[in-house]
C-alpha positions as CSV (number, residue, x, y, z in Angstrom):
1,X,225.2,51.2,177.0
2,X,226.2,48.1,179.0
3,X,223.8,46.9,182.1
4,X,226.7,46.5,184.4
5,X,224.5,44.5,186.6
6,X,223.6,42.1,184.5
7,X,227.3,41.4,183.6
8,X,227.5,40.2,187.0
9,X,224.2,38.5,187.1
10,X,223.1,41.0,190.0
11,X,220.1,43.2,190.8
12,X,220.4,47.3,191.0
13,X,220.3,46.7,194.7
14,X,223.3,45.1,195.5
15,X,225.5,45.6,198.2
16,X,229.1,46.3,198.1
17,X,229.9,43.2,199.5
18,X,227.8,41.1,197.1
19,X,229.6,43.1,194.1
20,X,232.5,42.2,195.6
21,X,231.9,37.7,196.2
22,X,229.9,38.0,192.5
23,X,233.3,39.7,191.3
24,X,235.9,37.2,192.8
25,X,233.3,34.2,191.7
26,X,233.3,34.9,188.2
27,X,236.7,36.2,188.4
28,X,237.4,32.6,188.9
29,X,235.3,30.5,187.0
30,X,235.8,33.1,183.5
31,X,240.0,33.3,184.2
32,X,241.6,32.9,180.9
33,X,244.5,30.6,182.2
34,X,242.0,28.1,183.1
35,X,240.2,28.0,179.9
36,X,243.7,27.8,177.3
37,X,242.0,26.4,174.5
38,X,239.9,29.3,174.1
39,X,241.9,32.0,175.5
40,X,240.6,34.9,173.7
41,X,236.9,34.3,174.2
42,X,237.5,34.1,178.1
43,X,240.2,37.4,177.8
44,X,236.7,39.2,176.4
45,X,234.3,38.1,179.2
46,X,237.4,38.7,182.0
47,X,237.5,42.4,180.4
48,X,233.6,42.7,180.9
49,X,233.7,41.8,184.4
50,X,236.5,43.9,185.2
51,X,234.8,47.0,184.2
52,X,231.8,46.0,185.9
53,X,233.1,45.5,188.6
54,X,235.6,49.1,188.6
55,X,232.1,50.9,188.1
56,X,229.9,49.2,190.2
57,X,232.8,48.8,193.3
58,X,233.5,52.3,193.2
59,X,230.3,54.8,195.0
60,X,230.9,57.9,192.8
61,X,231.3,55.8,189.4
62,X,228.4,53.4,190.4
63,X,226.2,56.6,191.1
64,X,227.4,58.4,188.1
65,X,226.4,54.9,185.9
66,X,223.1,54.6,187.6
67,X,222.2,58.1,186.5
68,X,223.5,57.8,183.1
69,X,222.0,54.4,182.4
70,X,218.5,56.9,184.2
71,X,218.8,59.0,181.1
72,X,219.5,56.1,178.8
73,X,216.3,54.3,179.5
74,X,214.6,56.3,181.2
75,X,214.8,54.2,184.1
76,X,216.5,53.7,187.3
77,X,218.1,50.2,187.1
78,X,216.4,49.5,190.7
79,X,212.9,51.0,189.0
80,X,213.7,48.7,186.4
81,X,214.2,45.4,188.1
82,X,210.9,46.6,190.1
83,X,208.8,47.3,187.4
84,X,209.9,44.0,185.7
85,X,209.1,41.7,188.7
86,X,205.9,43.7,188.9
87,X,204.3,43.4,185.6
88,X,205.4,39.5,185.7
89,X,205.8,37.4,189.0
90,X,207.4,35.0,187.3
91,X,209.8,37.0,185.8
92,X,213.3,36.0,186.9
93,X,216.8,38.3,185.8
94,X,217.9,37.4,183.1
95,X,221.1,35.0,183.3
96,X,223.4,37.8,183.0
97,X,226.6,35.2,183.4
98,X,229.1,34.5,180.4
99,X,228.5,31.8,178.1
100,X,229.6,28.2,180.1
101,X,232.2,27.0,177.8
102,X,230.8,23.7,175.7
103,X,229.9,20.7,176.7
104,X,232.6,17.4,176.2
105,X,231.3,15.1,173.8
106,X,229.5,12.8,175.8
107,X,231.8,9.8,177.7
108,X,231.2,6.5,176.2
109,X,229.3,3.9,178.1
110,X,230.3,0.6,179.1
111,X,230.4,-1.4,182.7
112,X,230.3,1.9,184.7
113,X,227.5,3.4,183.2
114,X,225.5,3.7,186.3
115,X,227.9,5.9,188.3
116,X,228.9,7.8,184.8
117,X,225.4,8.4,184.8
118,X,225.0,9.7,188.3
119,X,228.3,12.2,188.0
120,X,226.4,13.7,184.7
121,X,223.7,13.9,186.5
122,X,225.5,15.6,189.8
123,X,223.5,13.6,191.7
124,X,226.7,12.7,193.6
125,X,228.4,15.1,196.2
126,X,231.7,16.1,196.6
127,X,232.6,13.6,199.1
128,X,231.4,10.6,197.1
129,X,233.0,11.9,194.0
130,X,236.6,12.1,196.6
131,X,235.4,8.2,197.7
132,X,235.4,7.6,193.6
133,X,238.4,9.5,193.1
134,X,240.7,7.7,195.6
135,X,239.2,3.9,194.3
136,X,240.2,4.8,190.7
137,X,243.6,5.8,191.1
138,X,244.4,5.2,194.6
139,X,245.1,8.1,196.0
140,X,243.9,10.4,199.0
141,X,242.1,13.5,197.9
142,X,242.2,16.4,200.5
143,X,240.1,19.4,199.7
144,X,241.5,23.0,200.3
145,X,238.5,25.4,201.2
146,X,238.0,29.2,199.7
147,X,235.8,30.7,197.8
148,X,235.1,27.8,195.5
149,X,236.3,24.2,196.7
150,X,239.9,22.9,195.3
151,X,241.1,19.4,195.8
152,X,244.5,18.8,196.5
153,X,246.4,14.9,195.3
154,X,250.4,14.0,196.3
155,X,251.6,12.2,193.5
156,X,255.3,11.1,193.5
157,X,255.6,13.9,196.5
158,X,254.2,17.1,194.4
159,X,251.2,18.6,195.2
160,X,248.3,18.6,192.3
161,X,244.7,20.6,192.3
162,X,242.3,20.3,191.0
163,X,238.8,22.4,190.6
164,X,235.4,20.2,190.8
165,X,235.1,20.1,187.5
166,X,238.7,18.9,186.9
167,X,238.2,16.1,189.3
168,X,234.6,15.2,187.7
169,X,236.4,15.3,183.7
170,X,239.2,12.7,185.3
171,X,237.1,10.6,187.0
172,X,235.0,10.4,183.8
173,X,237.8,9.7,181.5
174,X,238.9,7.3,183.4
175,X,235.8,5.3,184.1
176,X,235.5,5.9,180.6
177,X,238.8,3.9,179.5
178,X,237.6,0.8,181.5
């Protein structure tokens, strides 16, 4: 039996609402169409949290999962995550998230290796990586606000976004080339 919680790296306890912002979140981050080049791992995880979150969203199916995953352990999953922090005060959950997908070979060094340094080692925010973005290729960055930050760029009159990570890989490759 699945631990439903753990799929969406949250404790027994949770609210509905933090369900919910967990859901959307990964929902996000694990979307297939972002991730093309590996489409069928990320249409796997996407399936996992969809089920999660169909149980654990709905009152009756979370409370009919809780009791079944009862008689599966033997444990409630709040019991559980008690008895776990109990025995160990260091214990932390378990990252319950999807694999991150793999690391880009690392960028190759040269005259900017200071500032490549710094945006591996996100030690620069997101207004100092918009600063870096609109130096490099001339070009204001605006960013559009939700759930996670997107950052919008008018080139020849269309509209492009970009995710932080997007705007981080370009700023890299480009640094990079010089």
């Amino acid at each position: 039996m699945k631990d439903l919680y753990k799929v969406l790296g949250l404790l027994p306890q949770a609210e509905p609402e933090v369900i919910k912002a967990s859901y959307k979140a990964l929902a996000q981050k694990y979307h297939p169409d972002k991730h093309p080049d590996k489409k069928i791992l990320f249409t796997e995880i996407m399936t996992e949290l969809n089920e999660a979150h169909e149980v654990l969203s709905s009152v009756k199916r979370r409370k009919d999962y809780d009791a079944a995953w009862k008689k599966f352990t033997g444990k409630h999953p709040e019991t559980a995550a008690k008895t776990a922090t109990a025995k160990d005060p260091a214990h932390k959950p378990a990252s319950t998230k999807p694999p991150p997908p793999e690391p880009a070979p690392a960028p190759k060094r040269g005259k900017h290796e200071s500032v490549l340094k710094n945006i591996d080692g996100n030690k620069l925010d997101e207004f100092q990586l918009m600063q870096i973005y609109r130096d490099l290729f001339g070009v204001e960055v605006q960013i559009q606000q939700g759930w996670t930050n997107h950052y919008a760029i008018k080139v020849d009159g269309k509209t492009i976004t970009y995710n932080f990570t997007e705007l981080k890989k370009r700023i890299i490759d480009k640094l990079s080339e010089s």
